[in-house]
N, C-alpha and C positions, 0 to 999 in steps of 0.2 A: 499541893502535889498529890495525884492518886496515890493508893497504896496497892500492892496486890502483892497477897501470900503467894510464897513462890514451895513448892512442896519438896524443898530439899533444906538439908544444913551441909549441903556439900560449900565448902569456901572457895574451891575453885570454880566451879559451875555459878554461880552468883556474882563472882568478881566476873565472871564473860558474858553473859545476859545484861548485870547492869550497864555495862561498857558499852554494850550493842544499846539496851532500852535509852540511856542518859540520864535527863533530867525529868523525861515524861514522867515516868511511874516511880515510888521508890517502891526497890524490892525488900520483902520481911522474910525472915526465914522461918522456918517450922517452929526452931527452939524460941523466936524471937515472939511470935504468935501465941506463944505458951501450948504447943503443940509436942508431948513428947515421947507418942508413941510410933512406933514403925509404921508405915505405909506398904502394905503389901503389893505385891505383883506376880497376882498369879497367874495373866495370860499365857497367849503363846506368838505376841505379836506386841511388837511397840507401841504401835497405835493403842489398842486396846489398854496396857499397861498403865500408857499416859493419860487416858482418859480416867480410867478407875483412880490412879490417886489422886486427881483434880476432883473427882466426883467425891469421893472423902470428905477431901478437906473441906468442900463445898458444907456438904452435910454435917461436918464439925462445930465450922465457924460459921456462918448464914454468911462469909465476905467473900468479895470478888479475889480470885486466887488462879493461879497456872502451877500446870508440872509439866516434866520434861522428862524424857524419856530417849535413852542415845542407844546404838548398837554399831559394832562393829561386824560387818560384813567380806567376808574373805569370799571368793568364787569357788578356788578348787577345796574348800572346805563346807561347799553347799550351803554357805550363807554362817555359817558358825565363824563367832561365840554368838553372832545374833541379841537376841533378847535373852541371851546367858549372859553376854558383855562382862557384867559385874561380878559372876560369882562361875568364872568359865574355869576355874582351876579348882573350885572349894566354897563352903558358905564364907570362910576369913575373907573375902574380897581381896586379894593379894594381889598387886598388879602385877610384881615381879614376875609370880606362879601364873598369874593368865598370860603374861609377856612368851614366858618359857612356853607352854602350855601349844599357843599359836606355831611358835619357832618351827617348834619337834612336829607339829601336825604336817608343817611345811617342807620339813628335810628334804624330803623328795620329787619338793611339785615344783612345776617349770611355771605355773601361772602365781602369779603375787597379787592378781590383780585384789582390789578390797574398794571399802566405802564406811565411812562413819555414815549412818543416819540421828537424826533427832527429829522427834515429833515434840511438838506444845500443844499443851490441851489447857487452851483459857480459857474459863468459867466466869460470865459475866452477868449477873441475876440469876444465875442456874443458866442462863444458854453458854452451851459451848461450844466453840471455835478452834479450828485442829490448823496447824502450821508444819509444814515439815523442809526443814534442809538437809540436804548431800552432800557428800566430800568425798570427790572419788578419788583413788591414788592406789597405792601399792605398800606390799609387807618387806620394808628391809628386813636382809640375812643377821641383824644382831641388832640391839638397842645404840642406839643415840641422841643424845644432849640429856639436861636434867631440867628442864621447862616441863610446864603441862602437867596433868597427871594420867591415870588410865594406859591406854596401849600408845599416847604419843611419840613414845622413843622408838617405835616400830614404825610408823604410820607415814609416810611420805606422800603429799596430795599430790596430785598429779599438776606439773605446769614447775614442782618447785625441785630445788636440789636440795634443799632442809626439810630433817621428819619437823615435825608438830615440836618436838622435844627440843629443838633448837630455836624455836623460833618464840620471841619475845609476842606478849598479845596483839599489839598491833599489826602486826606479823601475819600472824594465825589470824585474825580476821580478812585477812585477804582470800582465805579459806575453806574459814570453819563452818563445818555442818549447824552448828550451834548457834554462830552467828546468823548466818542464814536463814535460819528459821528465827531466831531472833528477830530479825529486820521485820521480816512478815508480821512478827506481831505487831512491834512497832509502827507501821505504816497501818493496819487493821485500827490501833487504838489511836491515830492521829483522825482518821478519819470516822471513828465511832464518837470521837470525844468534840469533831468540829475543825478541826484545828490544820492549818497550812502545814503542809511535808517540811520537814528541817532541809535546808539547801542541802546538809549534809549524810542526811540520811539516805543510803544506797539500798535500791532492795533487789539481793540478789538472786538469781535464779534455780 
C-alpha cells in the first residue's frame, strides 16, 4: 500500500480524507512522520496556503505527501473567515468564538448564502497537483447537532435540511467540500498508479 504524508494531525480531517481515499493510500500524519513542528500559512489564498505546506513537508521529508487547505466562505461577508477559517475569532482556534464571531457578523444580513472550499496540494516526486471541492449552502441563525468540527453546527449544504453538525460521515460525504476534492485525488492517484476506477468511487463535481 502507498503511503503519503498528509500535513495535518487534525483527527477529524484524516478520519474524512481516508474514508474518501480507502484502501489506495494509507494516510500518515505529521506527528506519525516524526514531523513536530507547525506549518505555516502565511498566504492570502487557500491555494497558495496548500501549496506551501505540501511544499514543506516535501523539502522535510524527500516523500510523497498532500495538504489540505479548507475555508469557509459567506457572501454578504465578502468572502470572510476565508483563509482566516481557523483562527477568525483569535490565534486559540476556538470554533465556538469563530461560530459566534460569523453569528454577530450576520445579525443583520438578509443573504446567508456561504460555501466551504478545500484545496489539495499533492506532491508526488516534487510535482504537484492541486484538487479542489465546493459546498455550497447557507449560515443557520444558531448552532446545530454535535458531529463535525469547525463551523459544521452552522453550515447547512444546500439540497439538505441537516447542517454538517447533524449529519453522521457517510452523510457529509454526500456533500463535503473535503470529500470532493478528496475523490479528485483519488481518481488522479488511480490513474497515475495504473490501476482501474473502484466501481465505487464517485468523482464529484
Amino acid at each position: 500500500m502507498q503511503e503519503l504524508i498528509f500535513a495535518s494531525n487534525n483527527d477529524h480531517k484524516i478520519r474524512e480524507l481516508q474514508a474518501s481515499i480507502g484502501d489506495l493510500v494509507r494516510i500518515t500524519s505529521l506527528k506519525a512522520a516524526g514531523i513536530i513542528r507547525e506549518i505555516e500559512e502565511p498566504f492570502g489564498t487557500i491555494r497558495e496556503n496548500a501549496s506551501e505546506k505540501s511544499r514543506v513537508i516535501f523539502e522535510l521529508t524527500g516523500k510523497d505527501c498532500f495538504s489540505e487547505d479548507t475555508g469557509l466562505e459567506v457572501d454578504a461577508l465578502n468572502g470572510e473567515p476565508g483563509v482566516h477559517s481557523a483562527r477568525y475569532a483569535g490565534e486559540e482556534r476556538s470554533d465556538r468564538l469563530n461560530i459566534e464571531k460569523v453569528l454577530t457578523k450576520l445579525q443583520n444580513s438578509q443573504s446567508r448564502k456561504a460555501r466551504f472550499r478545500t484545496v489539495i496540494s499533492l506532491r508526488l516526486g516534487g510535482t504537484e497537483h492541486i484538487f479542489e471541492g465546493v459546498a455550497e449552502g447557507s449560515i443557520v441563525t444558531e448552532p446545530v447537532g454535535d458531529k463535525g468540527f469547525g463551523y459544521d453546527p452552522v453550515f447547512l449544504p444546500l439540497g439538505s435540511s441537516q447542517t454538517f453538525a447533524q449529519m453522521d460521515m457517510n452523510q457529509k460525504a454526500q456533500y463535503s467540500h473535503r470529500r470532493k476534492a478528496g475523490d479528485k485525488l483519488v481518481a488522479f492517484l488511480y490513474s497515475k498508479l495504473d490501476l482501474p476506477i473502484h466501481e465505487k468511487l464517485k468523482v464529484l463535481p
